[in-house]
N, C-alpha and C positions, 0 to 999 in steps of 0.2 A: 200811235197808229200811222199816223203821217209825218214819221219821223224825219223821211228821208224831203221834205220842202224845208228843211231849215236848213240844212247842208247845201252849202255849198261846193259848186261843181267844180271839179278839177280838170285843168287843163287837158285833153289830150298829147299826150306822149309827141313831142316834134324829134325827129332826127339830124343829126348834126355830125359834120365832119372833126377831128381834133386835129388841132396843130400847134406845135408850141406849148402842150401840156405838160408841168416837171411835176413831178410824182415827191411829194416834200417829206411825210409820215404818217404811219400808222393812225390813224383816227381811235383814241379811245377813251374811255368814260361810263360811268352806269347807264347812260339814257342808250348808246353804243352799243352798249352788252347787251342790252335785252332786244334791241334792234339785228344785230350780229346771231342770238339764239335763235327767234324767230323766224329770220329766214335761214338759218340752217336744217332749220326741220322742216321747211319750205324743200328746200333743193334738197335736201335727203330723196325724197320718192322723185324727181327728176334727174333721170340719165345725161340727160344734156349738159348741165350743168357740172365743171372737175372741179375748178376754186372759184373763191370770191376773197375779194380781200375792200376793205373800206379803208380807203388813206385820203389825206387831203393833199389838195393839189393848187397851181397856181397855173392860173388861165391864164393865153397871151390877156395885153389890154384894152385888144379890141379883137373882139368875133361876133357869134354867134349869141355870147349869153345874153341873161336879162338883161335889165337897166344898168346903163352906164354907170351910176355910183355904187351899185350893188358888191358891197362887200368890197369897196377899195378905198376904205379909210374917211372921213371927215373934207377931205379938200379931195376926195376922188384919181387921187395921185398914186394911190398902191396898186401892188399886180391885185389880181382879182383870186380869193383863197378860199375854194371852198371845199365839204368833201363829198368823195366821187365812190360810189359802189363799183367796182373793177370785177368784172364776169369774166372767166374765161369759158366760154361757150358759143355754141353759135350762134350769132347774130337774131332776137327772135321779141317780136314784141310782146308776147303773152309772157316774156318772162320778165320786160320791164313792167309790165301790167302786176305782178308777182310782186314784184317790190314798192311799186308805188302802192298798193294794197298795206304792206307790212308798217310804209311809214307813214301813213297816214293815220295808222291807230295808235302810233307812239308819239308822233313829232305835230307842232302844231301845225295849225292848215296856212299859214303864210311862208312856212319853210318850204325846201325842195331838196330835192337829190337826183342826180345826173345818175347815170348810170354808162358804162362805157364798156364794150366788148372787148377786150385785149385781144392784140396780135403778139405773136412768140416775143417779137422785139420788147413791146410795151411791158409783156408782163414778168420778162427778164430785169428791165428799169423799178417796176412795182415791189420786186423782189428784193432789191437791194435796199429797201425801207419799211418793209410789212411782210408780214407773214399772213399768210393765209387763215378768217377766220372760218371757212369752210374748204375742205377737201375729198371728194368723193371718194365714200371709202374709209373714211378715218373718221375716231370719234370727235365730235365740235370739241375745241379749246374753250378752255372757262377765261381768254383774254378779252379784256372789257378797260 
């Protein structure tokens, strides 16, 4: 009944510029796939949204993100690798709201996922690494 006092709250959504983002490869895996389904029948009945593509990426090694050793190896010395949901849509917080919905009922609650609006440039560079797993319009790919 009072299910929702044991959960813990999540962050509010913060906005952040990119810079220095390299787009490295397709992110996939079963926990991926069924994350990747998910919101594809998500953005199905959303106009807004034409692709998504899930690829990981490597962050300058200083910005924006979390904690300074977060994801850059044992002595803190690696670029920072994580992965990034890639929208091409317009800029819209209910549809990061969308996704943080989806992954929070697959993935545990100390993980995260970035989400990032592509510009034609970015998602030309996205391109040449991943394929889109949603395309409005076309049926979801079974890649996982």
């Amino acid at each position: 009944m009072f299910d929702f006092l044991g959960r813990r709250r999540e962050p509010k959504p913060k906005e952040w510029r990119t810079g220095g983002v390299s787009f490295l490869a397709e992110q996939i895996g079963p926990a991926e796939a069924q994350f990747k389904s998910a919101l594809s029948r998500r953005f199905a009945s959303d106009a807004r949204i034409r692709r998504a593509y899930l690829v990981r990426v490597a962050y300058p090694k200083s910005g924006p993100q979390r904690a300074k050793v977060e994801n850059r190896g044992p002595d803190s010395s690696g670029a920072p690798v994580e992965v990034l949901l890639c929208v091409v849509a317009p800029e819209d917080l209910a549809i990061v709201e969308i996704v943080a919905e989806e992954f929070q009922k697959l993935f545990h609650g100390s993980q995260h996922m970035d989400t990032l609006f592509l510009t034609d440039a970015q998602e030309r560079e996205v391109a040449k690494v991943a394929r889109p797993f949603y395309a409005a319009g076309e049926t979801p790919t079974a890649s996982g």
